[in-house]
mmCIF file of the C-alpha atoms, coordinates in Angstrom:
data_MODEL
# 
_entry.id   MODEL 
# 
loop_
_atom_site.group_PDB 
_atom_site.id 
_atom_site.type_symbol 
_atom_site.label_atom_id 
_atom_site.label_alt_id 
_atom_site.label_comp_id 
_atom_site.label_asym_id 
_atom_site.label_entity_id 
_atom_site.label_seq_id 
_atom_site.pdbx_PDB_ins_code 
_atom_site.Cartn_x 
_atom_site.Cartn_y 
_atom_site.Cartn_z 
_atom_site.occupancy 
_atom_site.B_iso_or_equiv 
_atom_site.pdbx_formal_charge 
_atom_site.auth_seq_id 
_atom_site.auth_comp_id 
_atom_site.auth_asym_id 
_atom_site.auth_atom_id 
_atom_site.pdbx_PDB_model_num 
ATOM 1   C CA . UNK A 1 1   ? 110.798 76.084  111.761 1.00 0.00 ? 1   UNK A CA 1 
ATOM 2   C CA . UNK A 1 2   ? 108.393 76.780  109.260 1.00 0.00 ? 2   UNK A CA 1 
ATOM 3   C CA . UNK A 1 3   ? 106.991 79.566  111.885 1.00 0.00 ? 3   UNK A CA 1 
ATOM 4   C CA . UNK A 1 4   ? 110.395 80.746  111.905 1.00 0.00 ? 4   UNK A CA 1 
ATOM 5   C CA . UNK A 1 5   ? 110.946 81.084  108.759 1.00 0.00 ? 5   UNK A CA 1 
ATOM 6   C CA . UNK A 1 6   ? 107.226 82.669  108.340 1.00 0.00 ? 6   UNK A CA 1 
ATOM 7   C CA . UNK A 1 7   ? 107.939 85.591  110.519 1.00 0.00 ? 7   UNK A CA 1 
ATOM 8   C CA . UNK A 1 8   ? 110.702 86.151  109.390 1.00 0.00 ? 8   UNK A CA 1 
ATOM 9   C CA . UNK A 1 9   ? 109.791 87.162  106.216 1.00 0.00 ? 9   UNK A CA 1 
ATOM 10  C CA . UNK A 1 10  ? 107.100 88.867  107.523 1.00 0.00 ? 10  UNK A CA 1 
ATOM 11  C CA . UNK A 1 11  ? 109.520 90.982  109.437 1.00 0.00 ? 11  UNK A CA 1 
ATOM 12  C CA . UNK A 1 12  ? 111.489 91.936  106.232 1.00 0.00 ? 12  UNK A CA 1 
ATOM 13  C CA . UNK A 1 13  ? 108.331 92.793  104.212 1.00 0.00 ? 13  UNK A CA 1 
ATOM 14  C CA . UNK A 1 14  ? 107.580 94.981  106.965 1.00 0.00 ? 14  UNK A CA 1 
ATOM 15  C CA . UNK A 1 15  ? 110.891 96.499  107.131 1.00 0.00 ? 15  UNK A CA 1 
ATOM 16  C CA . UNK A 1 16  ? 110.648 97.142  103.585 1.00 0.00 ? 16  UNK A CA 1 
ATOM 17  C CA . UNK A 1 17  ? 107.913 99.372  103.598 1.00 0.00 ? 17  UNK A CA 1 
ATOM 18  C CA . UNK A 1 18  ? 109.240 101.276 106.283 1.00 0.00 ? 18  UNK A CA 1 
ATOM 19  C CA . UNK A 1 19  ? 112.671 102.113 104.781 1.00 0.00 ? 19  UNK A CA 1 
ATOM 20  C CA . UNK A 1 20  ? 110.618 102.706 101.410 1.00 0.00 ? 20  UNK A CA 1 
ATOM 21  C CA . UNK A 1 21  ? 108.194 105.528 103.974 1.00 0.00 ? 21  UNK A CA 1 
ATOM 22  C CA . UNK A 1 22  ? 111.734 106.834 105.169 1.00 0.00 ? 22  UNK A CA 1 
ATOM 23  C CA . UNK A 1 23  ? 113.080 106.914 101.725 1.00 0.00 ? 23  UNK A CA 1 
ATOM 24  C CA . UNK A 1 24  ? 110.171 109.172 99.914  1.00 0.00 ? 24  UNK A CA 1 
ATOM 25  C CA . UNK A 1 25  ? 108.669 110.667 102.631 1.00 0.00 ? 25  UNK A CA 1 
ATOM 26  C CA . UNK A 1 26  ? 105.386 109.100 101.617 1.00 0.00 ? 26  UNK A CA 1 
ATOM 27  C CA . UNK A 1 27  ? 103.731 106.033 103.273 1.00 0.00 ? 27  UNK A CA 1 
ATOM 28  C CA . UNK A 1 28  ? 102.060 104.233 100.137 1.00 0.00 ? 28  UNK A CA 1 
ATOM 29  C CA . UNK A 1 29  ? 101.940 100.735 101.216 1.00 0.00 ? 29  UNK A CA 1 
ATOM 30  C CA . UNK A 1 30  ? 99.643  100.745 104.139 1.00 0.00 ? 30  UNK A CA 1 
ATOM 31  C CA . UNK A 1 31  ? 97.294  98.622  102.106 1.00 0.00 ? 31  UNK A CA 1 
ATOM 32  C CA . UNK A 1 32  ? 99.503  95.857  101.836 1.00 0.00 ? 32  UNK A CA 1 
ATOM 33  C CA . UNK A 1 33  ? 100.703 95.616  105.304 1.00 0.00 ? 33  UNK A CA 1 
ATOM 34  C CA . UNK A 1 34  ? 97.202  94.819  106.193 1.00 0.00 ? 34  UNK A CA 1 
ATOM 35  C CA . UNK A 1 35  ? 96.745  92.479  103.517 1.00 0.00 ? 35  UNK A CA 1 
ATOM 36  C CA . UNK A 1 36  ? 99.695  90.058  104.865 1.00 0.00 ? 36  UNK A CA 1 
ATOM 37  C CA . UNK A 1 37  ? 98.051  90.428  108.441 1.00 0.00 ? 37  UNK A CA 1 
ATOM 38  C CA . UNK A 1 38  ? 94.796  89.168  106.872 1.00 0.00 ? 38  UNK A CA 1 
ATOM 39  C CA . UNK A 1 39  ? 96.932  86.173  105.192 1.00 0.00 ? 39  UNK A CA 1 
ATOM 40  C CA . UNK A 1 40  ? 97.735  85.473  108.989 1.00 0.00 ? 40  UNK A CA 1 
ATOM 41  C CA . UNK A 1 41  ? 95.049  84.867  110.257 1.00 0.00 ? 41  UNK A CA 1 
ATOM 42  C CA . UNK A 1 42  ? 93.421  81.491  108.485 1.00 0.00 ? 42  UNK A CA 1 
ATOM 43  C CA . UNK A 1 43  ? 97.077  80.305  109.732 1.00 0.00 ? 43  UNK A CA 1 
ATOM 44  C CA . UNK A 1 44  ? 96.618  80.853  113.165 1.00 0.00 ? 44  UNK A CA 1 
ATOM 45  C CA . UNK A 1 45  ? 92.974  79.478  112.903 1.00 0.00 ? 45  UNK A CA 1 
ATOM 46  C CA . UNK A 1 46  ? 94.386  76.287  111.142 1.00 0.00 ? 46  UNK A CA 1 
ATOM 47  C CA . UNK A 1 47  ? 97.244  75.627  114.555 1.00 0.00 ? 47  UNK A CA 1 
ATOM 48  C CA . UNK A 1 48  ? 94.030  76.049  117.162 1.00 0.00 ? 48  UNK A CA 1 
ATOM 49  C CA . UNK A 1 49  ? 91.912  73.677  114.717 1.00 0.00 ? 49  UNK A CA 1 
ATOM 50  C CA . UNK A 1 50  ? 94.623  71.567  114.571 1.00 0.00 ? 50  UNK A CA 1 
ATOM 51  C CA . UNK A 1 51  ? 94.840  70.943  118.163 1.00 0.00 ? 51  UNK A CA 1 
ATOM 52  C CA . UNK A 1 52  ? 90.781  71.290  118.561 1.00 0.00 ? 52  UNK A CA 1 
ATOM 53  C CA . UNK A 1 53  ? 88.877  68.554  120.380 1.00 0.00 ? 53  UNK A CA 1 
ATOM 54  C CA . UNK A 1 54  ? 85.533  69.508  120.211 1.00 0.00 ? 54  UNK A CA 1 
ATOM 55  C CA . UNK A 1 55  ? 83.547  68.917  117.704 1.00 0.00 ? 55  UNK A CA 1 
ATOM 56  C CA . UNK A 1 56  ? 82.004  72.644  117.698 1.00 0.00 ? 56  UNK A CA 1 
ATOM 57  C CA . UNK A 1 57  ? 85.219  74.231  117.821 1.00 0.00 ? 57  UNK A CA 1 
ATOM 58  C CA . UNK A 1 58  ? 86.720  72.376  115.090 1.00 0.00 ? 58  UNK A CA 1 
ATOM 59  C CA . UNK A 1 59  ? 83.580  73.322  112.591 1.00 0.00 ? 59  UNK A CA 1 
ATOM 60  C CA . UNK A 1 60  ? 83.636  77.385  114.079 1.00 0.00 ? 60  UNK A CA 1 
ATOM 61  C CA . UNK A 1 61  ? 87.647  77.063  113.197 1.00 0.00 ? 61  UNK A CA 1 
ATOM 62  C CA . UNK A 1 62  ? 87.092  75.336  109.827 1.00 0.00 ? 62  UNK A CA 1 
ATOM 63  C CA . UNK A 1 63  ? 84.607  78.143  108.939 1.00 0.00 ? 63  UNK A CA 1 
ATOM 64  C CA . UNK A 1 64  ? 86.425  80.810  109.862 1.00 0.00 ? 64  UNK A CA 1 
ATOM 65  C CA . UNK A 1 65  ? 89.539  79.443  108.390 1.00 0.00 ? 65  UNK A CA 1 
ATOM 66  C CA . UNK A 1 66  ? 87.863  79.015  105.168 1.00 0.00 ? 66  UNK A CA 1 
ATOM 67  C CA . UNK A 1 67  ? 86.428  82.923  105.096 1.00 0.00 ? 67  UNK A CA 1 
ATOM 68  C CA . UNK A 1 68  ? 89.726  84.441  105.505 1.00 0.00 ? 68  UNK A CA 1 
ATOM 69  C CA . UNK A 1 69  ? 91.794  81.836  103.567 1.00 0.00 ? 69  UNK A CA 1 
ATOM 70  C CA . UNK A 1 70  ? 91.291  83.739  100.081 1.00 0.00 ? 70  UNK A CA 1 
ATOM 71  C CA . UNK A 1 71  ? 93.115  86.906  101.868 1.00 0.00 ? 71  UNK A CA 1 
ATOM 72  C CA . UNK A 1 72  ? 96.573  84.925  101.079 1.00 0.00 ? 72  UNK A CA 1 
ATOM 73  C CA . UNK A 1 73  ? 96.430  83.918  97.605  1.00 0.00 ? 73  UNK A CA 1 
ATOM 74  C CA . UNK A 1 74  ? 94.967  87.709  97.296  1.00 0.00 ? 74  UNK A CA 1 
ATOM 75  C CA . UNK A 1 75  ? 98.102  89.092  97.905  1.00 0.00 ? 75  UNK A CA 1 
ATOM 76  C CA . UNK A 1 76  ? 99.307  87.637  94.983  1.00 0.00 ? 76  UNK A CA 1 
ATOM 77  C CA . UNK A 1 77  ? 97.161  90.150  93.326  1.00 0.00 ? 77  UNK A CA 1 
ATOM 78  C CA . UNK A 1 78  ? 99.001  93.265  94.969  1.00 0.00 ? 78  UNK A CA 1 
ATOM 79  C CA . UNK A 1 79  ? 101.963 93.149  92.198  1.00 0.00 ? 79  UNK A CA 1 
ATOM 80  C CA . UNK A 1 80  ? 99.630  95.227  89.901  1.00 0.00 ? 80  UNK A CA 1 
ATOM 81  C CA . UNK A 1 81  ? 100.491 98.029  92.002  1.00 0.00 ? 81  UNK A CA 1 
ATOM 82  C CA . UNK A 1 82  ? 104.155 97.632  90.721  1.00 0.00 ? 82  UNK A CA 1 
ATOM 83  C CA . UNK A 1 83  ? 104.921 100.862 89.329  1.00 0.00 ? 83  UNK A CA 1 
ATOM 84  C CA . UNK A 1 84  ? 108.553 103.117 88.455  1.00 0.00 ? 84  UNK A CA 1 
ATOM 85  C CA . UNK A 1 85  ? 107.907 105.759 90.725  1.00 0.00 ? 85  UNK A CA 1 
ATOM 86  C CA . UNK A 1 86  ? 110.472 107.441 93.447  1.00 0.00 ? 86  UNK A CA 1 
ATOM 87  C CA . UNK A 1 87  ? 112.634 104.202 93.961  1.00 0.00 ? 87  UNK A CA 1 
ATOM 88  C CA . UNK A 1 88  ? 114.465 101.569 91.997  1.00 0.00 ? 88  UNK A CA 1 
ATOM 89  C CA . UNK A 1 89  ? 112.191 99.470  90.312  1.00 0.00 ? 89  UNK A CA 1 
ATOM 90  C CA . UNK A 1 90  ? 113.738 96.867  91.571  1.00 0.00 ? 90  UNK A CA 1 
ATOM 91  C CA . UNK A 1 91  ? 112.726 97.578  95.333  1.00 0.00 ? 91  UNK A CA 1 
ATOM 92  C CA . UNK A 1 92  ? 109.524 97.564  94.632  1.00 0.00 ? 92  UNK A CA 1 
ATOM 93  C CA . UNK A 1 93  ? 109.647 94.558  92.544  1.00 0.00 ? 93  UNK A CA 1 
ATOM 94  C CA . UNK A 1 94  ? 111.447 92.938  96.085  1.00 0.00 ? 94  UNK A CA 1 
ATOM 95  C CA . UNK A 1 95  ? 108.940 94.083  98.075  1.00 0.00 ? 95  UNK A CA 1 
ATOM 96  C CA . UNK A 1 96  ? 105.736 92.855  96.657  1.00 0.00 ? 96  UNK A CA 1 
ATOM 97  C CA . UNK A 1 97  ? 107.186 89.565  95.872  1.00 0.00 ? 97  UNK A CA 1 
ATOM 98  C CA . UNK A 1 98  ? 108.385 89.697  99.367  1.00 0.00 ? 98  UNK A CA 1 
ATOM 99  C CA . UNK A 1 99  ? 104.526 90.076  100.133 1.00 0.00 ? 99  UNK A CA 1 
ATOM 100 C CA . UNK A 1 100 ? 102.930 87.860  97.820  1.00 0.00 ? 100 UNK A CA 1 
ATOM 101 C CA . UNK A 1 101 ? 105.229 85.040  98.817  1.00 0.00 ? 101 UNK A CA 1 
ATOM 102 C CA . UNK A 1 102 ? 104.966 85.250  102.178 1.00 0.00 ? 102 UNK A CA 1 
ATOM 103 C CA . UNK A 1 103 ? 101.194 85.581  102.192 1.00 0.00 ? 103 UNK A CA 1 
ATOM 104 C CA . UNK A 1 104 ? 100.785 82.640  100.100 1.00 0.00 ? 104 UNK A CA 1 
ATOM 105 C CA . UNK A 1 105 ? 103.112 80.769  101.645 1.00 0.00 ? 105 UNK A CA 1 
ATOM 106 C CA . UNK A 1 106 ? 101.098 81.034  105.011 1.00 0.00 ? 106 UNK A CA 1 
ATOM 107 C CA . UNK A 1 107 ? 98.054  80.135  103.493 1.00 0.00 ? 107 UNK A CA 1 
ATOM 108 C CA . UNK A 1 108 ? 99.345  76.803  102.067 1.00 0.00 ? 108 UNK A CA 1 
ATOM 109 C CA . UNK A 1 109 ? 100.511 75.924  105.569 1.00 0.00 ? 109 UNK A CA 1 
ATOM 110 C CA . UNK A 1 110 ? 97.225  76.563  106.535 1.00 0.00 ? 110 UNK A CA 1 
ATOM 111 C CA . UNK A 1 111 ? 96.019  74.208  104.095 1.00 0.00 ? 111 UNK A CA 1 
ATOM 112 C CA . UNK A 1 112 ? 98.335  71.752  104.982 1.00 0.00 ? 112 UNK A CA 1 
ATOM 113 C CA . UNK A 1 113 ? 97.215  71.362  108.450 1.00 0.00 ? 113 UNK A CA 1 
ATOM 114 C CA . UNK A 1 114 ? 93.964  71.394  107.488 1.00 0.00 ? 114 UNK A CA 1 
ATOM 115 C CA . UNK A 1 115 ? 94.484  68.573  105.060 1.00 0.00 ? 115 UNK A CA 1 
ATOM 116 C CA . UNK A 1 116 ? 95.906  66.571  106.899 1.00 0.00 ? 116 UNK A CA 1 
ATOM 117 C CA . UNK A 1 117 ? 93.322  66.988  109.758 1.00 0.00 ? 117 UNK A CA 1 
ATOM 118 C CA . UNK A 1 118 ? 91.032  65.987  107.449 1.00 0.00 ? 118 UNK A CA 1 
ATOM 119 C CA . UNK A 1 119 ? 92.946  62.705  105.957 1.00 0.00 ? 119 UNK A CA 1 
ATOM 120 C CA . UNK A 1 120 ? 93.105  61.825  110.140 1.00 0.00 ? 120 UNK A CA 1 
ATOM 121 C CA . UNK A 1 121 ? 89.520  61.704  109.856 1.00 0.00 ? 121 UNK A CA 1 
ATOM 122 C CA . UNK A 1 122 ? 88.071  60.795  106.838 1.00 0.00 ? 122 UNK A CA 1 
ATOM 123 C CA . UNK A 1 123 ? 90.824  59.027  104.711 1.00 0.00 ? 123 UNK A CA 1 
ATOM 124 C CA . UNK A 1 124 ? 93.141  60.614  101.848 1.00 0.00 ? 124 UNK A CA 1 
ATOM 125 C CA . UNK A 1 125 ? 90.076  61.154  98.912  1.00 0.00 ? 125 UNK A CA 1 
ATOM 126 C CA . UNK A 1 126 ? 88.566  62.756  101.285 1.00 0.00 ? 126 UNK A CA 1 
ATOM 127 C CA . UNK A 1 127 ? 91.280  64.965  102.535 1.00 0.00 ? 127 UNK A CA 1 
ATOM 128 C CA . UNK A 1 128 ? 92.319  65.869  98.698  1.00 0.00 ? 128 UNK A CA 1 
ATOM 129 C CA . UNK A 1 129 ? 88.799  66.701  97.836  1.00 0.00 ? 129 UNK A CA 1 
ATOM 130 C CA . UNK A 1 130 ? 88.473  68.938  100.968 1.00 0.00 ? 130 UNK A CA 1 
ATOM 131 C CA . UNK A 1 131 ? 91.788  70.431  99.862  1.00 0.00 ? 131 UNK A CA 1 
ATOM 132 C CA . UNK A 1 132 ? 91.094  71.435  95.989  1.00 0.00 ? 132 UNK A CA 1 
ATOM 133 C CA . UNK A 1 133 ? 87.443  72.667  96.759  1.00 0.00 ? 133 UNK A CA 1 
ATOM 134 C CA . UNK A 1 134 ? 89.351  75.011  99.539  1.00 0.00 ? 134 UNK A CA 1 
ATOM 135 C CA . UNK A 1 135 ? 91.577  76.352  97.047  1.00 0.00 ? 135 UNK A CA 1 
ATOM 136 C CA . UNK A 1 136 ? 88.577  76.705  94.382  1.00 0.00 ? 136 UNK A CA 1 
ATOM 137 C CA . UNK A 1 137 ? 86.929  78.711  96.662  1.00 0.00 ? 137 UNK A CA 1 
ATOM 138 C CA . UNK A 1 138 ? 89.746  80.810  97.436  1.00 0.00 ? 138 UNK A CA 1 
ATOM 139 C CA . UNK A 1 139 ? 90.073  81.587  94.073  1.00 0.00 ? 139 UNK A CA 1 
ATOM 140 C CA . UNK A 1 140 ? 86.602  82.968  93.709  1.00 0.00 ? 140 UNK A CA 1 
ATOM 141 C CA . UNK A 1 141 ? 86.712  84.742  96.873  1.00 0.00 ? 141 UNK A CA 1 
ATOM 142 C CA . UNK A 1 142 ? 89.635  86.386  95.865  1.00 0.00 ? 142 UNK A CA 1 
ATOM 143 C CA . UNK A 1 143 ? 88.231  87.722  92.503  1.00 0.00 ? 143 UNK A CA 1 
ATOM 144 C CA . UNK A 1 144 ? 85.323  88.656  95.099  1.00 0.00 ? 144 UNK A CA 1 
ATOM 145 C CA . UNK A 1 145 ? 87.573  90.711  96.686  1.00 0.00 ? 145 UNK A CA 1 
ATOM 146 C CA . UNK A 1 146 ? 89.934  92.516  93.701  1.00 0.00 ? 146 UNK A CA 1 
ATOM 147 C CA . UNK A 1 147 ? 87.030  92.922  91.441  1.00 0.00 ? 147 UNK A CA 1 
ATOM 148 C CA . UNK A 1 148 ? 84.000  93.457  93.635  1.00 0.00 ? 148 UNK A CA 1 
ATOM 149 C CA . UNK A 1 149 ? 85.268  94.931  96.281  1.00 0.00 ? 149 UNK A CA 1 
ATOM 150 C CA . UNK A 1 150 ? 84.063  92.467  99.253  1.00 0.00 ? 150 UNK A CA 1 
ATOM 151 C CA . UNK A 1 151 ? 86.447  91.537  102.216 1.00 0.00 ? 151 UNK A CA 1 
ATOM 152 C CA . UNK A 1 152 ? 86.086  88.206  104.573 1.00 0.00 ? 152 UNK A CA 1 
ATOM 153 C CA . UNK A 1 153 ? 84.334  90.434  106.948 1.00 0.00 ? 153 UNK A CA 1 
ATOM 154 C CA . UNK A 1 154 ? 80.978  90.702  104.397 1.00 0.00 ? 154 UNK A CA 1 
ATOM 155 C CA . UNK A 1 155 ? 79.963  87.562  105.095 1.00 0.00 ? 155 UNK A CA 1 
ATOM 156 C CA . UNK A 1 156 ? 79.130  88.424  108.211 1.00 0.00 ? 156 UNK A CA 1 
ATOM 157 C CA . UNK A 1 157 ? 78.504  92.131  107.976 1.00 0.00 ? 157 UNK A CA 1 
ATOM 158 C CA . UNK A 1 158 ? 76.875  92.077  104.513 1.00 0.00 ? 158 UNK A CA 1 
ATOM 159 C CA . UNK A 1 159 ? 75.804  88.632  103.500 1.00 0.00 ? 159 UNK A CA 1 
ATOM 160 C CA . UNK A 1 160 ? 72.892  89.502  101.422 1.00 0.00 ? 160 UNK A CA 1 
ATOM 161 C CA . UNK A 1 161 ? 74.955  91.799  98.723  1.00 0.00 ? 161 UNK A CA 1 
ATOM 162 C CA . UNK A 1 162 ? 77.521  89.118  99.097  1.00 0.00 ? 162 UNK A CA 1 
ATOM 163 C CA . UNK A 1 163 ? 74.906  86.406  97.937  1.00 0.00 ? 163 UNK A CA 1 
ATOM 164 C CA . UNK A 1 164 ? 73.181  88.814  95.675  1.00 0.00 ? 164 UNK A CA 1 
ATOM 165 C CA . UNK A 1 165 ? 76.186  88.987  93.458  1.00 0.00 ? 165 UNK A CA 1 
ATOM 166 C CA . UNK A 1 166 ? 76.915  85.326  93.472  1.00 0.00 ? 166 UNK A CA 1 
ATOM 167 C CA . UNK A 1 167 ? 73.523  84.623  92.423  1.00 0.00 ? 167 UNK A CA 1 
ATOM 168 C CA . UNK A 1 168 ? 74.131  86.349  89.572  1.00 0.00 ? 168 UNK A CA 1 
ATOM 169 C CA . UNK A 1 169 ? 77.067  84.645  88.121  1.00 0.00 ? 169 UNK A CA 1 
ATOM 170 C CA . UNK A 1 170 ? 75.599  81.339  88.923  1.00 0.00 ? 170 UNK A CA 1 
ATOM 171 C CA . UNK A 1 171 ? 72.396  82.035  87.036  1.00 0.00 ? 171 UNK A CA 1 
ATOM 172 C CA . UNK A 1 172 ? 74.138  84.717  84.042  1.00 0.00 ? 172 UNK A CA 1 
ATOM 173 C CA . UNK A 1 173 ? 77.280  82.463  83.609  1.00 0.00 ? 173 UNK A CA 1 
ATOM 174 C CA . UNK A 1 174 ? 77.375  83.740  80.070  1.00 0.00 ? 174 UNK A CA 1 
ATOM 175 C CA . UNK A 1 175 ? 77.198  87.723  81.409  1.00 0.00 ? 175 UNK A CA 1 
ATOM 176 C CA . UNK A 1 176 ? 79.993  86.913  83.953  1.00 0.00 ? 176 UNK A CA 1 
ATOM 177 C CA . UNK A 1 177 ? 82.551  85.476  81.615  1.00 0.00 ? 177 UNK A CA 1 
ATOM 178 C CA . UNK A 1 178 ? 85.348  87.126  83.614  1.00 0.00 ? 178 UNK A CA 1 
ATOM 179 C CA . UNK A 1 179 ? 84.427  85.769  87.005  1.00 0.00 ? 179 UNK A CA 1 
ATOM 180 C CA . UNK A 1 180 ? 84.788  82.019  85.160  1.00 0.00 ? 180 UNK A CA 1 
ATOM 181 C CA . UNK A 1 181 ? 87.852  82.507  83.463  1.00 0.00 ? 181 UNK A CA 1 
ATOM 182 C CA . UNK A 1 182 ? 90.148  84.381  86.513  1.00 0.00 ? 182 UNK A CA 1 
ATOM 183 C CA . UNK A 1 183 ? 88.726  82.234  89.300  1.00 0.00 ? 183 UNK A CA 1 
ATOM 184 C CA . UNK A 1 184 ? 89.624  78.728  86.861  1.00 0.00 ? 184 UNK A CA 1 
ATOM 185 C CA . UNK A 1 185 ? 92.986  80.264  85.846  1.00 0.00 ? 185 UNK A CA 1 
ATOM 186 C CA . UNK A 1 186 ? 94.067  81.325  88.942  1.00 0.00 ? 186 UNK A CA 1 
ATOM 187 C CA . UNK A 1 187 ? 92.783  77.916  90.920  1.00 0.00 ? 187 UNK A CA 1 
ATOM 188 C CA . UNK A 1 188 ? 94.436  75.698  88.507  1.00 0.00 ? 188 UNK A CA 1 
ATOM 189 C CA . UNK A 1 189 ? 97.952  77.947  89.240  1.00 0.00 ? 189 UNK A CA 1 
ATOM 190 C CA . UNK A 1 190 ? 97.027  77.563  92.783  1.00 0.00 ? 190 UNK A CA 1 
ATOM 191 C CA . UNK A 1 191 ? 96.065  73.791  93.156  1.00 0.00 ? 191 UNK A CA 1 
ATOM 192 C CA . UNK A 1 192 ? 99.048  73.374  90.883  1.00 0.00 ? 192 UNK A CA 1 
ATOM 193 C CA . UNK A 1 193 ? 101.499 75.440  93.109  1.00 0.00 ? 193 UNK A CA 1 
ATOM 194 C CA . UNK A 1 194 ? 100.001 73.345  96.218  1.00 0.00 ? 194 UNK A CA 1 
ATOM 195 C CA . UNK A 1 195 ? 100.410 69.816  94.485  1.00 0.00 ? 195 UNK A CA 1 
ATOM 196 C CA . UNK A 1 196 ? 103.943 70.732  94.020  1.00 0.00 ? 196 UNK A CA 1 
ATOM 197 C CA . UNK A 1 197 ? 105.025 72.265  97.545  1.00 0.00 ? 197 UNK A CA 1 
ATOM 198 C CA . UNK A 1 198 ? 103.097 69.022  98.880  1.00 0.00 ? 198 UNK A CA 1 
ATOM 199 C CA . UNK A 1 199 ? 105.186 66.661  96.910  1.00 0.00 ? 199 UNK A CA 1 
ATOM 200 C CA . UNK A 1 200 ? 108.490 68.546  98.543  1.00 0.00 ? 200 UNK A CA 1 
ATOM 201 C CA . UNK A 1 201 ? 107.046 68.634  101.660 1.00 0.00 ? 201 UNK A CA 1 
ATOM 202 C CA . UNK A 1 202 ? 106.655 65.008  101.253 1.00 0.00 ? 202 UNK A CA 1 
ATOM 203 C CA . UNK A 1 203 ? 110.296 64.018  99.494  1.00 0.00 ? 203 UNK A CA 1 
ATOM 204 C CA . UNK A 1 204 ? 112.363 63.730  102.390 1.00 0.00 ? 204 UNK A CA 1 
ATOM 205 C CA . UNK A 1 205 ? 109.456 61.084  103.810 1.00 0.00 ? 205 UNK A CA 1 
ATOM 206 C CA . UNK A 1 206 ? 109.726 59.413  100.765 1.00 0.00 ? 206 UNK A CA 1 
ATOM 207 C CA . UNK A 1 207 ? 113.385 59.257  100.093 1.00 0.00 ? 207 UNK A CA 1 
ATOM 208 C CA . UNK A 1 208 ? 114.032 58.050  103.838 1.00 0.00 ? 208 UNK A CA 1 
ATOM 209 C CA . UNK A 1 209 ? 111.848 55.041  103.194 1.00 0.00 ? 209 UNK A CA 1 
ATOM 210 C CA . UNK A 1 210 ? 113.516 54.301  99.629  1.00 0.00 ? 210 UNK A CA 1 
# 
């Protein structure tokens, strides 16, 4: 169901910017169409790991999960391009929320399989710790990519800019301020907005048993 309701979504997001290219005459939104693709994909790498046996397989999935995973929270970030252009504000307004949510929304299922493949393993601390550092690192690869400019790909393709750059918050901390403040502000929203979807997902469990 969740799948379901996942794609579906997707579908109307999709939809969206194609009756907004009809409307104007003007496709503007490419952009974004490949962000919520990206937002896909540590989702499909979370159902193979969850059904992984080997031990290799599960650590190449876990990896690669955790490279792309900042590309959902990241299209949060796409509602600065809100603007009153050619259309009802409000349309736009639809459609990047439309975006945003369902790019987010696929990467906490992500991290919901992947937590709880971990608590299978290695017990609940274990599984929450895994969990929060995930989303902590999301949060700084996605001011990586708004404010720098990198995508998931870099790691591979261009590791030693990538690292460059890191370096040099870790060691100028005081020079970097922003880097500090977005990545804590925005993982505190996002290990926030988790803790709470995980407590729904987990209320109907809970109320059967009371």
């Amino acid at each position: 169901m969740p799948m379901l309701m996942l794609g579906s979504t997707s579908l109307l997001s999709v939809a969206m910017v194609a009756v907004r290219w009809q409307w104007t005459g003007r496709f503007q939104f490419g952009f974004i169409l490949w962000n919520l693709l990206l937002a896909w994909i540590p989702l499909c790498c979370a159902l193979v790991a969850s059904r992984a046996r080997g031990r290799m397989a599960l650590v190449a999935l876990t990896a690669t999960w955790l490279i792309f995973l900042p590309n959902a929270p990241y299209v949060l970030t796409d509602l600065m391009h809100f603007r009153v252009r050619d259309v009802p504000y409000w349309y736009d307004l639809l459609m990047l929320v439309s975006f945003a949510w369902t790019g987010t929304i696929a990467g906490y299922l992500s991290l919901y399989l992947m937590h709880q493949r971990v608590t299978d393993r290695m017990g609940s601390a274990a599984g929450w710790v895994f969990a929060i550092v995930a989303l902590g690192l999301s949060s700084f690869g996605v001011y990586l990519g708004r404010f720098l400019r990198f995508n998931s790909w870099d790691v591979v393709m261009n590791p030693d800019e990538i690292a460059r750059d890191v370096l040099s918050r870790l060691l100028n901390p005081l020079d970097h301020g922003r880097t500090y403040v977005f990545t804590l502000l925005l993982g505190l929203f996002l290990i926030g907005a988790y803790l709470t979807l995980y407590a729904f997902a987990r209320l109907p469990r809970e109320t059967h048993l009371k």
